[in-house]
N, C-alpha and C positions, 0 to 999 in steps of 0.2 A: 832596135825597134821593139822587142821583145819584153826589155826591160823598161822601156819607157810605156807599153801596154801595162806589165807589172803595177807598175807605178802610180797609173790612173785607176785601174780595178783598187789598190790597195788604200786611195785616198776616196775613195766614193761613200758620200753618205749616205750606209744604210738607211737611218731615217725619212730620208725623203722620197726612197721608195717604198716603203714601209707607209707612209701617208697616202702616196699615190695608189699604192694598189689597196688601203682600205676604202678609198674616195670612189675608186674603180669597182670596186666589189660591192660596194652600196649603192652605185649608177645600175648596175647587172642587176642587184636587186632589186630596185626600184622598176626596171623592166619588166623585170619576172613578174613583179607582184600583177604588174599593171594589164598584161596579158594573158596571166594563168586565170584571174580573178576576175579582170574586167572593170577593173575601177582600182584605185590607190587604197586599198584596204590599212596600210600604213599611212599616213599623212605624208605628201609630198612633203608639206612644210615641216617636217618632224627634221630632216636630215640630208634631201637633195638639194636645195639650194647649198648648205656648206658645204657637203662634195664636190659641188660645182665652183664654187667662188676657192674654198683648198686649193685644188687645183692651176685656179688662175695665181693663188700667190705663190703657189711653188712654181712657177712660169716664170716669174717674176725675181723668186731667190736666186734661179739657172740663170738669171740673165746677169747676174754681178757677175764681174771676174777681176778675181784680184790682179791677173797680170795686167789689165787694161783691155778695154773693150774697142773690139774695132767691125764696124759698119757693116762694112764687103763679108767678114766671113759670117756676121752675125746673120744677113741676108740670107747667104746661102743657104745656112745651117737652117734656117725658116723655111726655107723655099723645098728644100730638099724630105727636112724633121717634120712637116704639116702641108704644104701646098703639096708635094709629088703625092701622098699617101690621100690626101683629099680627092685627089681628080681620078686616081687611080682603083680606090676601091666605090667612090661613090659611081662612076660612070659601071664597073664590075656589076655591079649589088642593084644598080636600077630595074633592070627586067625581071632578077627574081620577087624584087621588091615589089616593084607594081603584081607580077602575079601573086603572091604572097595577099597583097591585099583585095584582090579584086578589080585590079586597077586595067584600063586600055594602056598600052603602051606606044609610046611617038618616039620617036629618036631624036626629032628636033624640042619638043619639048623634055626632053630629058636634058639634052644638051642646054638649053637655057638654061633649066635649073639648076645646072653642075655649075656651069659658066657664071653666075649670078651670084654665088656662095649660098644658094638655099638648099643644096641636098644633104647637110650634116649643120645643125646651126653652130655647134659648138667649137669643132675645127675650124671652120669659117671663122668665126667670131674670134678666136683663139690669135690665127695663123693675121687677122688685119691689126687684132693689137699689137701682137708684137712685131710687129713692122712700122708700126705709128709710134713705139715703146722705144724701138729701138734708132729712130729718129730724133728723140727727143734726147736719149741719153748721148747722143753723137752732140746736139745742141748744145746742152744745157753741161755736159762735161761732164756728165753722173754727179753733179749736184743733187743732194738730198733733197733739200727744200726745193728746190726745184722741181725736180719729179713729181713730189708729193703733191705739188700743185698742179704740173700737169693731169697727174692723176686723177687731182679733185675736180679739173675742170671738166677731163673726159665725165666724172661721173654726174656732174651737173647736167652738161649735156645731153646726156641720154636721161634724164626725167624730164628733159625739156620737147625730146622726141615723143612726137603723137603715138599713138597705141598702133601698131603697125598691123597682129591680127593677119590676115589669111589676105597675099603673099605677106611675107616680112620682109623688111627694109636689104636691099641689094647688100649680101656678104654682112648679114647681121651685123647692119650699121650701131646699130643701140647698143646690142652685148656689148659689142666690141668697146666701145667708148665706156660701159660700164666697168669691163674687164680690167681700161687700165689703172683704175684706182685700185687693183688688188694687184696687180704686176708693180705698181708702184712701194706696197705694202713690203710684198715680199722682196722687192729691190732694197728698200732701206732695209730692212731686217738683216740680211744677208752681210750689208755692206758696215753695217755698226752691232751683227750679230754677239762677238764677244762682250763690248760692253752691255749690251740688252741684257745677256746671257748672265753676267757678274754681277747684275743689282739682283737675280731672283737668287738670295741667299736662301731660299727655303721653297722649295719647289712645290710640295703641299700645300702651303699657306695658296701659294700663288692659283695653284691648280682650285683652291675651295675659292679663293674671291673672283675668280672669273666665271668660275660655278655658277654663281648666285645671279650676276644678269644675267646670263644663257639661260637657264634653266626657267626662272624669272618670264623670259620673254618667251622663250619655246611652251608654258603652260600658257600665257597671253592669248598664243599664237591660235593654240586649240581649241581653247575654250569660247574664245570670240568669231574664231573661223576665216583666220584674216589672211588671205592671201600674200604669199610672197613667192611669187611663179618667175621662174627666169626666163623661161621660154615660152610664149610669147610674154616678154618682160611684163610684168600684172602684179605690183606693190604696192602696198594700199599705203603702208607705213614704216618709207625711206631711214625713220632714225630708224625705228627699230629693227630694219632689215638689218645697217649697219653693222650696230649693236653684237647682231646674231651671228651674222656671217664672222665677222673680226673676231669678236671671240670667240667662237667655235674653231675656227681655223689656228687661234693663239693657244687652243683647249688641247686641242690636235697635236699640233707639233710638239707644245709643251711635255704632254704625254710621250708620245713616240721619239721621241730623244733621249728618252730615260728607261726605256724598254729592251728586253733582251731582244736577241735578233730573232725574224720572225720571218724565215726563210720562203715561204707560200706569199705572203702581202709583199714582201719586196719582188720575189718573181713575178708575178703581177702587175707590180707598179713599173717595172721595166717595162712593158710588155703594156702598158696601158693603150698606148694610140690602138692598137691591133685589139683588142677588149673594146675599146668602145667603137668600132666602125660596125662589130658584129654585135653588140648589145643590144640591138633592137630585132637582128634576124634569128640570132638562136632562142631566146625565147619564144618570140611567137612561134618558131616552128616546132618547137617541143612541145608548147600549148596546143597548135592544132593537131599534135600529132598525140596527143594522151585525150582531149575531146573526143578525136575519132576510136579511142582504144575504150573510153567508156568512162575515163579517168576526169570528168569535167571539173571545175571548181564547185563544190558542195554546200558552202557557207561556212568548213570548218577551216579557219585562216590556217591551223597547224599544216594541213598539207601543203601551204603554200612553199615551206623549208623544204622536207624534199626534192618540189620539185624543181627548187631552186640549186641545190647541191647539182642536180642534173644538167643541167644549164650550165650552170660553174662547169665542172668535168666538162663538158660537152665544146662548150667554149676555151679552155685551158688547151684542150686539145688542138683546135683549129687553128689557136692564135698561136701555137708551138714548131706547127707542121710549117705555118707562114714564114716565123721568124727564121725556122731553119731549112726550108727549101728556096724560097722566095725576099731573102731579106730585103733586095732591092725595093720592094714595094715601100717600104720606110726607110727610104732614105741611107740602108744601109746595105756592106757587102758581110757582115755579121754582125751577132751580139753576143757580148759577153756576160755571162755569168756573173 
């Protein structure tokens, strides 16, 4: 048992926790900024939406397995990896939450909300693709072409979905169907990775010509003021979401595959699910707790870094004490290193 633990620690691709926890650490920041400051003083659209969709295709890379993919455990592994840690901390974190914001608290409206998938949109939305993902690869046989078309059809679908706005669609219908054209992404990448991997003789060249749309579209993006909100879904303009998201996420990996190891972003990126259940409650509570010390936001963006470091630390710590007192809440009896 021992050496077959060996064995999966020794084959684990640093890289993709290395993605996950820069994806993770730029959700935390986007946080911070948004509650120390009071408004996105960084541009959402500068870099949260590809945090957000990264993520869905490294979802999506996890789900190949070269030995053969089978249903039943992939379910579990769902059920356990994102549903138990959903119900678990979002049902936990309600009554500080509502006190936190000002909010009356009902136990039956809490409970719908847990019940419904709207008290975390992103787990929610995560946890039903890949169950609708993992159906389709049972289908379809892990056919590529296949997938990819499921994929594209989920994302159809959800531009075809009305603006859903305040509630949002039951277990964020829309994400979810958006999500799995990037689970689809990262499934074929995974599955025909080597050969992908063999045509980029020159990994510079590669890294500048994907440059140039990204970059391209993210000036677009700012200068025009054009929305690309995942949450509540709000895209003015679908190609060039695409665009942005795909290459930013092919920008990403490309990058962190080729980087020394980077022992802070992959502990992180382990450790993601537990970072983002409290990415929204340790910053606010650091921000109201440096307002009340005299520390408010100034206008000078500089402080917004420290007080983000704070937050980090703050959070690294929580999400630590969880994974090692508490692993059961994720799904797990440990985590390894």
């Amino acid at each position: 048992m021992e050496k077959s633990e060996t064995a999966m620690v020794s084959k684990r691709k640093h890289w993709v926790d290395v993605v996950r926890g820069i994806c993770m650490t730029a959700i935390l920041y986007d946080h911070t900024d948004i509650y120390y400051s009071d408004t996105n003083v960084l541009p959402y659209e500068l870099y949260v939406p590809n945090a957000l969709t990264a993520f869905f295709v490294l979802s999506g890379y996890l789900m190949y397995k070269r030995s053969g993919f089978c249903l039943k455990n992939k379910v579990k592994s769902i059920m356990k990896g994102l549903l138990l840690p959903y119900l678990i901390f979002t049902i936990a974190m309600a009554l500080p939450k509502s006190l936190a914001h000002g909010l009356s608290f009902n136990i039956a409206d809490m409970l719908i909300n847990v019940l419904s998938g709207k008290a975390s949109w992103f787990v929610a939305a995560l946890f039903i693709a890949e169950m609708l993902f993992s159906i389709a690869i049972r289908l379809t046989k892990g056919r590529t072409i296949a997938l990819l078309a499921v994929g594209t059809i989920g994302l159809i679908a959800s531009t075809l979905m009305p603006y859903a706005g305040e509630p949002p669609f039951p277990w964020q219908a829309d994400n979810a169907l958006q999500a799995m054209f990037y689970l689809s992404i990262g499934y074929a990448y995974h599955k025909h990775e080597e050969t992908i991997d063999g045509c980029i003789t020159s990994p510079p060249l590669a890294i500048g010509l994907l440059s140039v749309p990204f970059v391209g579209i993210k000036t677009w993006e700012m200068y025009y003021d054009v929305s690309m909100t995942e949450w509540y879904i709000n895209i003015d303009c679908y190609p060039m979401f695409l665009i942005d998201t795909v290459c930013g996420a092919a920008l990403l990996i490309l990058i962190c595959k080729r980087l020394p190891r980077m022992r802070l972003m992959e502990w992180t990126g382990i450790r993601s699910l537990g970072f983002y259940f409290l990415c929204g409650g340790v910053p606010l509570t650091v921000s109201m707790a440096l307002q009340r010390l005299g520390f408010a936001y100034n206008g000078c963006y500089l402080t917004v870094l420290p007080v983000f470091i704070i937050v980090y630390i703050l959070t690294a710590i929580l999400v630590w004490a969880l994974y090692k007192y508490v692993p059961f809440v994720f799904g797990k009896w440990r985590i390894k290193s």
